[in-house]
C-alpha positions as CSV (number, residue, x, y, z in Angstrom):
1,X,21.3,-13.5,59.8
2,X,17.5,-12.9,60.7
3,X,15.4,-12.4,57.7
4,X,12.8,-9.9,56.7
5,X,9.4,-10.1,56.3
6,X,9.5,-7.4,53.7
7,X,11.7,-9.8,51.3
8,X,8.5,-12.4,51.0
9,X,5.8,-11.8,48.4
10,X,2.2,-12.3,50.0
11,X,0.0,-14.9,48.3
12,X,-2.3,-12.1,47.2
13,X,0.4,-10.7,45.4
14,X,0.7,-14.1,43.3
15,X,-2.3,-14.5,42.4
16,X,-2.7,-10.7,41.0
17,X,0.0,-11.3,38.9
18,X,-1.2,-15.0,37.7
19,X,-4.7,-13.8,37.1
20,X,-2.9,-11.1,35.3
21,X,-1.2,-13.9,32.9
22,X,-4.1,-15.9,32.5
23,X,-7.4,-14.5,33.0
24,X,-9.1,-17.7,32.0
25,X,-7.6,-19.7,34.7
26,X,-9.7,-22.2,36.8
27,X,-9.0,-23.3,40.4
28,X,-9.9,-26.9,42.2
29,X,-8.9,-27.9,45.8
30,X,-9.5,-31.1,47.5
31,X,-10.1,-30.9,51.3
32,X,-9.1,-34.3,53.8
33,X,-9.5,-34.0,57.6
34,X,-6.5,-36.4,58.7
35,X,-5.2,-37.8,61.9
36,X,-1.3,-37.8,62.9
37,X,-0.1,-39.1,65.7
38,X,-3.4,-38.8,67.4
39,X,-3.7,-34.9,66.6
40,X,-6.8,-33.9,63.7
41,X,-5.0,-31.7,60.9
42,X,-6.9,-30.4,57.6
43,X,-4.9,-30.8,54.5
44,X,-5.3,-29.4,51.2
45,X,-4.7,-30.0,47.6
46,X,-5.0,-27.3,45.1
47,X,-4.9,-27.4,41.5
48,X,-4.4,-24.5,39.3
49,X,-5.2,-24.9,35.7
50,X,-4.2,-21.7,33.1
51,X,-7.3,-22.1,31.5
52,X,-11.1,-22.9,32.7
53,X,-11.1,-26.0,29.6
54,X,-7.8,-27.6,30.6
55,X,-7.5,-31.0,31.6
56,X,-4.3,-31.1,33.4
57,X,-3.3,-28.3,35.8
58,X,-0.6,-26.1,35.6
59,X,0.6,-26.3,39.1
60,X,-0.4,-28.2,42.1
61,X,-0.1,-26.9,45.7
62,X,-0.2,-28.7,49.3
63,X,-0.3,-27.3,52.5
64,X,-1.2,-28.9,56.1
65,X,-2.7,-26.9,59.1
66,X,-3.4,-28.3,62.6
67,X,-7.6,-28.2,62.7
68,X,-7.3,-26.8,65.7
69,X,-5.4,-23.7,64.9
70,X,-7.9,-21.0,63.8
71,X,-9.0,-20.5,60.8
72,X,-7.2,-23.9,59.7
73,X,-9.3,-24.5,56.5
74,X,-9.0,-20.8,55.5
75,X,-4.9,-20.5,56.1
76,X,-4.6,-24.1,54.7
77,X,-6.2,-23.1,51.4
78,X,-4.3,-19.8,51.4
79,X,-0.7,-21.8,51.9
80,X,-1.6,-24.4,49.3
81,X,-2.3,-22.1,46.6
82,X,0.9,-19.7,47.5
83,X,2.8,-23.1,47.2
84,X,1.2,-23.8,44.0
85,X,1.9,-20.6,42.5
86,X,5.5,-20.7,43.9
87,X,6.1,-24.5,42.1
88,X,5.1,-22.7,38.7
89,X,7.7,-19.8,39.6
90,X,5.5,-17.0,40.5
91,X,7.7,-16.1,43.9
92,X,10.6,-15.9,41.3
93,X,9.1,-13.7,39.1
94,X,8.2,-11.7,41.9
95,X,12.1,-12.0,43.0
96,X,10.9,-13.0,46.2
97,X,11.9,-16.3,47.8
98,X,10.1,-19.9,47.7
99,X,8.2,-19.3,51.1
100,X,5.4,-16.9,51.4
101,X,5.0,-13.6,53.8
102,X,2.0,-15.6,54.9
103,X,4.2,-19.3,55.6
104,X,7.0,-17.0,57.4
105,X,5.2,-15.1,59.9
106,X,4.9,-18.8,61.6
107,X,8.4,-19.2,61.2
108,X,10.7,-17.9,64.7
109,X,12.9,-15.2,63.5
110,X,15.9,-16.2,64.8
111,X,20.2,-15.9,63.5
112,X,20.4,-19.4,62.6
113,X,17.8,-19.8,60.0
114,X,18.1,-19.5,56.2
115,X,15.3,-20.2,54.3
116,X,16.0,-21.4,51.0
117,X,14.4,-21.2,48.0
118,X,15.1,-23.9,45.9
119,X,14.4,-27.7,45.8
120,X,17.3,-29.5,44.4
121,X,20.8,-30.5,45.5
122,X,22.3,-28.5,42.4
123,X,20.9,-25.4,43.6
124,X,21.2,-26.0,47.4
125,X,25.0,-26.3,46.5
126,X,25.7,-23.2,44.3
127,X,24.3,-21.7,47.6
128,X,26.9,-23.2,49.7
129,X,23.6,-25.8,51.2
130,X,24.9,-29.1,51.2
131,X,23.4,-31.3,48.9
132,X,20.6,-33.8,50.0
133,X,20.7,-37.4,48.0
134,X,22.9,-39.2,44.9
135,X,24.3,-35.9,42.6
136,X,23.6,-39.1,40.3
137,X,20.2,-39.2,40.5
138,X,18.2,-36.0,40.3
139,X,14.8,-37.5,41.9
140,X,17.3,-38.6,45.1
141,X,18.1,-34.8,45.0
142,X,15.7,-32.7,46.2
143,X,15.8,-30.8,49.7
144,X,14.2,-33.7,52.1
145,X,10.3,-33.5,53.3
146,X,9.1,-34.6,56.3
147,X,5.1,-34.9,57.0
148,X,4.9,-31.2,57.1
149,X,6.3,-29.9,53.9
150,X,9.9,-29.6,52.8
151,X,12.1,-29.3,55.7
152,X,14.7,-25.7,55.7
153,X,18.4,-25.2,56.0
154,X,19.2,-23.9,59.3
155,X,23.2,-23.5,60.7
156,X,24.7,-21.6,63.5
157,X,27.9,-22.6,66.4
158,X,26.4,-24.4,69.5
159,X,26.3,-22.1,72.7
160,X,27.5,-24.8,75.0
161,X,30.2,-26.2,72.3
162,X,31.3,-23.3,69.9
163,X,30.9,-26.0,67.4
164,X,29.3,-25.2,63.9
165,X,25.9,-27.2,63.1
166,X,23.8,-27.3,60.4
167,X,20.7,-29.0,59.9
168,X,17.8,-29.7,57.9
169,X,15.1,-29.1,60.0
170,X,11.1,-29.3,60.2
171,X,8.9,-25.9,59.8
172,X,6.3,-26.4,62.4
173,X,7.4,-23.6,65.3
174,X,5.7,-26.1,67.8
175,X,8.9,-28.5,69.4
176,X,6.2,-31.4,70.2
177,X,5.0,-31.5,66.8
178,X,8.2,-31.0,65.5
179,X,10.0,-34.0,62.8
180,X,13.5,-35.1,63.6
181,X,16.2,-32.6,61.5
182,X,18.8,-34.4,59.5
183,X,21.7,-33.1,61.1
184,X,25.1,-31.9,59.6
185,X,28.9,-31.6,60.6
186,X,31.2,-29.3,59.1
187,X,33.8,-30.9,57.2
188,X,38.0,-29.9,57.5
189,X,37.8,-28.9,53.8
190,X,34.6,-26.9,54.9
191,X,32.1,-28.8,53.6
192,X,28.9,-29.7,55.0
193,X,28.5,-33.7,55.5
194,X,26.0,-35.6,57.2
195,X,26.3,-36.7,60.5
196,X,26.6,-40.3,61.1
């Protein structure tokens, strides 16, 4: 099923209702140009703290633009805090999903996407994701990362096979800059497993 940009809360809309919470709050971001793989990218750190005195922030959010793209610094900042103010629940609150409106218009619209909002096995599995890492361990369980961010649940039948897939795949749109997916088979019992 293709999803709808109308679904995702905007960054703007975070912060409003943040600011709302905490009027005192206090923002610091850290700035690196780095090089991957030969290609300059600007990354961003962002710290969010509830109040202007506090020592420790709140919430904390990355994000990773190519330095080329426009605006890169600009839509860098703007991802990092709407992934800040998603790790301290704001999309939920919202009742809007993990990703931003701003982080999904980058994202192809296509069927075999599913973009999940939620970071650990436990909750990948009550949504019938399979789970990523030891159900023993809950550090081993989160969805996997690659250099980009956390990778997304993608599944659909091969055009060439008629075969189901699923896969854990990167978010960059580009296919040359793309990370490797961690691919899945469907199971007899219908279960997802890893391909081997």
């Amino acid at each position: 099923m293709a999803f709808d940009l109308a679904n995702y809360s905007t960054v703007a809309e975070r912060i409003e209702l943040f600011v709302l919470e905490h009027p005192n709050f206090r923002i610091d971001s850290q700035v690196w140009d780095i090089i991957i793989e030969g290609a300059a990218y600007v990354r961003v750190k962002l710290s969010v703290y509830k109040d202007a005195p506090d020592d420790y922030p709140y919430t904390v959010g990355w994000a990773q633009e190519k330095a080329s793209k426009p605006f890169a610094l600009e839509s860098c900042e703007t991802s990092a805090y709407g992934r800040a103010l998603a790790n301290a629940n704001y999309a939920a609150k919202l009742g809007t999903p993990r990703a931003s409106f701003e982080e999904m218009q980058n994202v192809p619209n296509a069927d075999t996407w599913n973009i999940p909002s939620y970071t650990t096995a436990s909750q990948a599995e009550q949504a019938g994701v399979p789970s990523y890492g030891s159900s023993q361990d809950e550090s081993s369980e989160r969805i996997p990362e690659c250099r980009h961010g956390f990778m997304v649940w993608g599944e659909g039948v091969g055009k060439n096979t008629g075969k189901p897939w699923g896969a854990y795949r990167c978010t960059v749109t580009n296919k040359a800059e793309q990370c490797q997916p961690a691919w899945y088979v469907l199971s007899s019992s219908g279960k997802w497993k890893p391909q081997v």
